[in-house]
C-alpha positions as CSV (number, residue, x, y, z in Angstrom):
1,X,-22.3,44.9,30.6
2,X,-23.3,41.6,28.4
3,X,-22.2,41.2,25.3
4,X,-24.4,39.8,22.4
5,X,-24.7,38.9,18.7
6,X,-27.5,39.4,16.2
7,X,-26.9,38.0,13.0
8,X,-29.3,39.5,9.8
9,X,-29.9,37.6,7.0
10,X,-32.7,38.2,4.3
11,X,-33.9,36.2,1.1
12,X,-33.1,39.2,-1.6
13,X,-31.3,42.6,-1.3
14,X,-33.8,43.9,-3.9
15,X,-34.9,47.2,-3.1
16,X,-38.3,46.5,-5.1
17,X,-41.3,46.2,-2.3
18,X,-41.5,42.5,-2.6
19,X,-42.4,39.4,-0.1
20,X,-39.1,39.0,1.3
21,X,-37.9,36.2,3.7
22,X,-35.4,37.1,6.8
23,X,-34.0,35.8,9.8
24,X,-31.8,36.0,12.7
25,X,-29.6,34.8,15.3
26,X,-29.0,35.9,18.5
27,X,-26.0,34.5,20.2
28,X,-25.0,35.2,24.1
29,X,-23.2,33.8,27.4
30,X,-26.1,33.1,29.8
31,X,-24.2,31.6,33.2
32,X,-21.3,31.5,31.5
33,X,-22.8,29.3,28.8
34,X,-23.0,30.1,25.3
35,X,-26.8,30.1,23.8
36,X,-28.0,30.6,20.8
37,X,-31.8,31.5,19.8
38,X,-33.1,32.3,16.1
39,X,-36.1,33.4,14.4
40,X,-37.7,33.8,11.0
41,X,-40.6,35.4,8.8
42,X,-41.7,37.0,6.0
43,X,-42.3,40.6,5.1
44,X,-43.7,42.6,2.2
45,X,-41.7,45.5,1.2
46,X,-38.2,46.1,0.8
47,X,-34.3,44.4,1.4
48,X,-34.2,47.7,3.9
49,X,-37.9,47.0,5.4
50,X,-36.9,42.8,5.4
51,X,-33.6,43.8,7.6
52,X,-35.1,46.5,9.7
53,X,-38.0,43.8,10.8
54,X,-35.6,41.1,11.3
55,X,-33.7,43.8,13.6
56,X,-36.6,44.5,15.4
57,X,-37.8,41.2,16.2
58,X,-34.2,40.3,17.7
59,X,-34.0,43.6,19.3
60,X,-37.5,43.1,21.1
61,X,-36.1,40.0,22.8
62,X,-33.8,42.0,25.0
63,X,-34.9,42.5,28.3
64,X,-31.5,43.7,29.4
65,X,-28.7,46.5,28.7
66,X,-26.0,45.2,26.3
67,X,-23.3,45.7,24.2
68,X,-25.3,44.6,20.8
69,X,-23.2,44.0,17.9
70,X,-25.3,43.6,14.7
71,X,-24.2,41.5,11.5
72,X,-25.9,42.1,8.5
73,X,-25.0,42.7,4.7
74,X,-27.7,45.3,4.7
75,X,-24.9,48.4,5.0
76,X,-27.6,51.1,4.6
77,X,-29.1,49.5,7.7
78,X,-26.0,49.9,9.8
79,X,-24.9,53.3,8.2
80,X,-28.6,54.8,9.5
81,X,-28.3,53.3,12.7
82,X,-25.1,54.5,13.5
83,X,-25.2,58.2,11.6
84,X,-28.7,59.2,11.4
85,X,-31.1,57.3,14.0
86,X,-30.3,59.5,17.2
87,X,-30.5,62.7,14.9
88,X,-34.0,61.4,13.2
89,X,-35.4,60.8,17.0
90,X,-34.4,64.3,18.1
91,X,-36.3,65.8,14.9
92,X,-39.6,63.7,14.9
93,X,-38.3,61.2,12.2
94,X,-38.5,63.6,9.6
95,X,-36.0,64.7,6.5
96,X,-34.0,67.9,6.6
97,X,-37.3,68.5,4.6
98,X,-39.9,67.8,6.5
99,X,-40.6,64.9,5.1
100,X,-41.3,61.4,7.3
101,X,-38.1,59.1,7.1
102,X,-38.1,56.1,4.6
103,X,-39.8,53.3,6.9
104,X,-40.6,55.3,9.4
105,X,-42.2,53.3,11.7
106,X,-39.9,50.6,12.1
107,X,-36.9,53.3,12.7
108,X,-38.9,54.7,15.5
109,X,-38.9,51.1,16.5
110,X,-35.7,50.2,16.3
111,X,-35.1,53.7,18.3
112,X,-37.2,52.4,21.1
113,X,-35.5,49.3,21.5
114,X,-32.0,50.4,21.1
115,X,-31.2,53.4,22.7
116,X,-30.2,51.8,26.3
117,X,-28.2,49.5,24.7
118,X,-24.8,49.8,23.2
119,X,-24.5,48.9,19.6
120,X,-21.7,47.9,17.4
121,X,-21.7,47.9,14.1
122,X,-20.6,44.4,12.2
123,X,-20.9,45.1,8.1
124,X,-20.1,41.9,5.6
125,X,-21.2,37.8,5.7
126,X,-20.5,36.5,9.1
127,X,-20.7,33.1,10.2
128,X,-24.6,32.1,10.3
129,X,-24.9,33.6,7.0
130,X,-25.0,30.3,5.0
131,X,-26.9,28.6,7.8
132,X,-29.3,31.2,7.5
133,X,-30.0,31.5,3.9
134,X,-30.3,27.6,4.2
135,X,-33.0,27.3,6.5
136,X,-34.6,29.9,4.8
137,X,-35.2,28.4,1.5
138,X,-36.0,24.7,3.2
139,X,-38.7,26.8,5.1
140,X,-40.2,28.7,2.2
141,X,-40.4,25.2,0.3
142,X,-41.8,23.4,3.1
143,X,-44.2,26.9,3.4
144,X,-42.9,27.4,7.3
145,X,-42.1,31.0,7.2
């Protein structure tokens, strides 16, 4: 099985539904080469909805099982996807409640594109996360995200 990298970084960790700025990295061995590929955009809600998007986007560019490990600040993010996603599928993404999960729609997302593949969990700054935060800003001044 191939191993990959996707590295998270958003704008703000506000929780406040605001117009947030992420993006990503994706870093693999194709041919026994090392490649890199990134990504970024713009969403209006919260530091979860900014990281779950930025997730998705990466995740949708797998056309292949891997071993995934995912690097992002965004804790939450990684405690839900590792504890609670397969257990939200199973029950219709609803609470214990009854009530539909917080951002629904892009859990049932991330469901679809993660379950064949093998995910590790990677919490804290890793190494794109200045590089990141840098082209972010130089794109929202130059208006490119």
């Amino acid at each position: 099985m191939k191993m990959a990298h996707i590295y998270i970084t958003t704008d703000s960790s506000s929780p406040r539904k605001t117009k947030k700025h992420y993006g990503y990295v994706l870093e693999c061995e194709i041919s026994g080469e090392a490649r890199t590929r990134e990504d970024f955009g713009e969403v209006t809600g919260t530091y979860n909805q900014a990281a779950l998007t930025a997730l998705i986007g990466a995740l949708g560019r797998f056309t292949k099982k891997c071993e995934l490990h995912i690097h992002t600040e965004n804790t939450f993010v990684l405690h839900m996807l590792q504890d609670n996603l397969k257990t939200w599928a199973v029950n219709g993404f609803v609470t214990s409640k009854g009530k539909p999960v917080a951002n629904q729609e892009e859990w049932m997302e991330v469901w679809n594109l993660s379950r064949e593949h093998l995910i590790v969990m990677e919490p804290g700054k890793h190494q794109y996360t200045g590089w990141l935060q840098g082209e972010i800003q130089k794109r929202k001044e130059q208006g490119n995200v």
